[in-house]
C-alpha positions as CSV (number, residue, x, y, z in Angstrom):
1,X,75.9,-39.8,159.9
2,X,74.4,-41.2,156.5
3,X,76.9,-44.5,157.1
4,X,75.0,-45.5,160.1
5,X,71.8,-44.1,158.4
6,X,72.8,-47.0,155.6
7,X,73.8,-49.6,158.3
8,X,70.4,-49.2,160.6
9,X,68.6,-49.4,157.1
10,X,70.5,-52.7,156.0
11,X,69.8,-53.8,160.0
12,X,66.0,-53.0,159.8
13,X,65.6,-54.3,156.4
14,X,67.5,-57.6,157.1
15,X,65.0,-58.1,160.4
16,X,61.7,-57.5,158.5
17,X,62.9,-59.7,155.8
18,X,63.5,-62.4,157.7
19,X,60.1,-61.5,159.8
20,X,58.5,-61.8,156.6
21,X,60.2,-65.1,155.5
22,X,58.7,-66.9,159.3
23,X,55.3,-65.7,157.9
24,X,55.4,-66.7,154.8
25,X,56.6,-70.2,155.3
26,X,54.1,-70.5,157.9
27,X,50.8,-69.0,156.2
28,X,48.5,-72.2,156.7
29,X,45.9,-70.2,153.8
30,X,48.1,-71.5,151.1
31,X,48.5,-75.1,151.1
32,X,49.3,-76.7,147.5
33,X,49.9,-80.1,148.3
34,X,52.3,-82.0,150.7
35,X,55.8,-82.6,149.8
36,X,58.8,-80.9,148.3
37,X,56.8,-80.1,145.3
38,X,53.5,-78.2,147.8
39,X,56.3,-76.6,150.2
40,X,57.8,-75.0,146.7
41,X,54.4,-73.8,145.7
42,X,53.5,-72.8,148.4
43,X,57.2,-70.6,148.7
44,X,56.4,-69.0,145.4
45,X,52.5,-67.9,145.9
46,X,53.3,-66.3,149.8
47,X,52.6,-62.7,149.2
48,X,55.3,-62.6,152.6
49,X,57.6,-64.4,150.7
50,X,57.4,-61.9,147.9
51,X,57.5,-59.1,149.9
52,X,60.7,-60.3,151.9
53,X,62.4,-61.0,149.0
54,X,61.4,-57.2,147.8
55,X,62.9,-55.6,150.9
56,X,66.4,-58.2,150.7
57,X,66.7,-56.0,147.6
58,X,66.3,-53.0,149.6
59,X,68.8,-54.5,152.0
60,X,71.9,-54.9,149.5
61,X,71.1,-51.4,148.4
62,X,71.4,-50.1,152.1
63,X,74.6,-52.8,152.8
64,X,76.3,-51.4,149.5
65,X,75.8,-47.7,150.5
66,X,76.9,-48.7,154.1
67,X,80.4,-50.4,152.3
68,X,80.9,-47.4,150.5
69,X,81.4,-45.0,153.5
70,X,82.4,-47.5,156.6
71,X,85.3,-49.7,157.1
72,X,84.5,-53.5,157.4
73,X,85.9,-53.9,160.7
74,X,82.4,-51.1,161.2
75,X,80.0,-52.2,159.2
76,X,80.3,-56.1,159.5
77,X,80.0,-56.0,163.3
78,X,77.4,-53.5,163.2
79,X,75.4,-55.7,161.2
80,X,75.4,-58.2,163.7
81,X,72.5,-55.5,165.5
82,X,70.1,-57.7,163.1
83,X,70.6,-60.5,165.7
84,X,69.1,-58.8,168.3
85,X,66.3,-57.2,166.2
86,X,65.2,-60.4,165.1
87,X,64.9,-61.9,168.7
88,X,62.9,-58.5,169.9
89,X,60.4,-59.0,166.4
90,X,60.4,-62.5,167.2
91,X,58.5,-62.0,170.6
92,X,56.4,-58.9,169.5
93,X,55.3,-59.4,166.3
94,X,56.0,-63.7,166.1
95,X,54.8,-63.9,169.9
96,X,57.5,-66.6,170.6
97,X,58.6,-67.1,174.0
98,X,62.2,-65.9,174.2
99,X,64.1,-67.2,177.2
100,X,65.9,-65.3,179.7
101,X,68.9,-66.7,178.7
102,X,68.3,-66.0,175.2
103,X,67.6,-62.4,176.0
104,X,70.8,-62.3,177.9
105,X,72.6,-63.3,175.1
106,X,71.0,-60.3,172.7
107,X,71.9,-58.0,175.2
108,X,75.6,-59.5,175.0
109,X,75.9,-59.1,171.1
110,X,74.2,-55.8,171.3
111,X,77.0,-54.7,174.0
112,X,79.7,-56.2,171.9
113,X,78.2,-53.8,168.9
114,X,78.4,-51.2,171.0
115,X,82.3,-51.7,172.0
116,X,83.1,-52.4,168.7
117,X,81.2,-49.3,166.9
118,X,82.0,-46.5,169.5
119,X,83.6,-43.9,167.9
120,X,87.4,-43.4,169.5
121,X,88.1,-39.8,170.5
């Protein structure tokens, strides 16, 4: 139980990080310039972009207790869960139009997850 505990932790974290990342490269508030040089400064003052970066950190602590108790052949394809959690943040928290396709696709990997992880009698 606590090695999917680890695995839905690394999952969650790796979605809100990456949630994080969209907004911070995107947060219009803090433009220093045009360029290389403004993107860069613009990178290092996001308070998303910090805070992404501080639940990555998170993330390797949940992925490393995760490789401690589950095989690879587990945890690697479990992983691929954050897939799907970024499309579903995408559309409610990003409001991006996801296509059907697209969301037939998530449900695919998620499926796929679900063959893979299913515990065998």
């Amino acid at each position: 139980m606590l090695m999917f505990a680890f695995l839905a932790g690394s999952v969650l974290c790796d979605v809100g990080g990456q949630i994080c990342f969209k907004l911070g490269v995107h947060d219009d508030r803090r433009s220093n310039g045009s360029g290389i040089a403004g993107f860069l400064a613009n990178l290092v003052r996001s308070p998303w972009i910090a805070l992404g970066v501080v639940i990555y950190a998170l993330e390797f602590m949940f992925w490393f207790g995760a490789l401690t108790l589950a095989p690879l052949s587990l945890a690697v394809p479990f992983a691929a869960l954050s897939y799907c959690g970024v499309v579903v943040a995408s559309r409610l928290i990003l409001r991006e139009h996801i296509s059907a396709r697209r969301w037939a696709a998530t449900l695919v990997v998620a499926a796929g997850v679900a063959i893979v992880c299913w515990p065998t009698a």
